[in-house]
C-alpha positions as CSV (number, residue, x, y, z in Angstrom):
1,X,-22.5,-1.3,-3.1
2,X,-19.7,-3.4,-4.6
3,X,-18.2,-4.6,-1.3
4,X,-21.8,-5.1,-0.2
5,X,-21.8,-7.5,-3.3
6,X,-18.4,-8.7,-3.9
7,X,-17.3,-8.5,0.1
8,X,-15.5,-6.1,2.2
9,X,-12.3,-6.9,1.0
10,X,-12.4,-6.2,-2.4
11,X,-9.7,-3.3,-3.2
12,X,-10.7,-0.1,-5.4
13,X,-8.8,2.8,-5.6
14,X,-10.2,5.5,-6.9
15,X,-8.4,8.2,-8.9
16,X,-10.3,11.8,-10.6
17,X,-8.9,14.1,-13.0
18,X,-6.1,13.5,-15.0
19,X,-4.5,10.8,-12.6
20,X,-5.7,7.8,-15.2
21,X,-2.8,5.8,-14.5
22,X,-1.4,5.0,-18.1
23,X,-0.1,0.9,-16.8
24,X,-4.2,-0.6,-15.8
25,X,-3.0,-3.5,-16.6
26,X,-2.8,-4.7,-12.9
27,X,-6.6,-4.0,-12.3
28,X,-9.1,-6.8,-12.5
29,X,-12.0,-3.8,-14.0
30,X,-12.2,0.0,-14.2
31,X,-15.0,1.4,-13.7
32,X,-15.2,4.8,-15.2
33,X,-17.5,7.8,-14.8
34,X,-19.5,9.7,-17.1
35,X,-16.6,11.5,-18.1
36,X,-18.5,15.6,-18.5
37,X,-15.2,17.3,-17.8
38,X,-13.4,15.4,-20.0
39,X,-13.3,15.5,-23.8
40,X,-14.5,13.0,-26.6
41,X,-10.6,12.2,-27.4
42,X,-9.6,11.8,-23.6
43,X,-12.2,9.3,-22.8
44,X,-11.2,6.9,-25.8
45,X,-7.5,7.0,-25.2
46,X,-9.0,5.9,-21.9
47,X,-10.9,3.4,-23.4
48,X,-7.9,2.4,-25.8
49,X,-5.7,2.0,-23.0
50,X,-7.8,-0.6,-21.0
51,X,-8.2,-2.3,-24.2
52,X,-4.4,-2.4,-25.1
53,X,-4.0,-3.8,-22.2
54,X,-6.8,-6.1,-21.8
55,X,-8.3,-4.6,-18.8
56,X,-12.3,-4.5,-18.8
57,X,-13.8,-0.8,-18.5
58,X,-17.6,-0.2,-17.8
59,X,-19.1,3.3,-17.5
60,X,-20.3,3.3,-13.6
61,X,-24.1,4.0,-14.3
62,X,-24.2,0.8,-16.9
63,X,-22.4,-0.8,-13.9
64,X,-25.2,0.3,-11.2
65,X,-27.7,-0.8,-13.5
66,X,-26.4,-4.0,-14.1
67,X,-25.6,-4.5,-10.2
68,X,-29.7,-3.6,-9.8
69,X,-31.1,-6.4,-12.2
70,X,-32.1,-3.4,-14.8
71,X,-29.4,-3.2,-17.5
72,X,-31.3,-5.7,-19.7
73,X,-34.1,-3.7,-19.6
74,X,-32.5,-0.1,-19.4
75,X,-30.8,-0.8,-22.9
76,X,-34.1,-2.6,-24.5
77,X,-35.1,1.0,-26.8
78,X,-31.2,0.7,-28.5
79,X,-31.2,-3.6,-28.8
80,X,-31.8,-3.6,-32.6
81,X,-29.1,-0.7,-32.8
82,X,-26.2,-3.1,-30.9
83,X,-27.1,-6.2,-32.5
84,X,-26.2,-4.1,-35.7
């Protein structure tokens, strides 16, 4: 779906388990699953980690459903909840 969008030569490695590589600084976006085996605590260092390093993360399902037209609309019940 993403070379399909982007073109065939985009690069993506793809990593499972604990291989999250702890330097993401060299990738342009990670794109991380929904994260059932892992704990609460593993998926923010995660999270921290691409931030530290100012590397963009999505969850892949908000990523599908932006890729699909439907985020907008997927997310419309919690709008008044993010806009705080």
């Amino acid at each position: 779906m993403l070379r399909k969008r982007f073109g065939e030569s985009l690069s993506i490695d793809i990593v499972s388990g604990v291989d999250f590589l702890e330097d993401v600084s060299g990738y342009d976006l990670i794109i991380h699953c929904g994260a059932c085996m892992l704990t609460r605590r593993e998926v923010l260092r995660r999270i921290e980690c691409a931030v530290v390093q100012g590397t963009p993360i999505v969850n892949y399902g908000v990523l599908i459903a932006a890729l699909h037209g439907i985020l907008e609309r997927a997310i419309s019940p919690f709008i008044d909840e993010i806009k705080g």
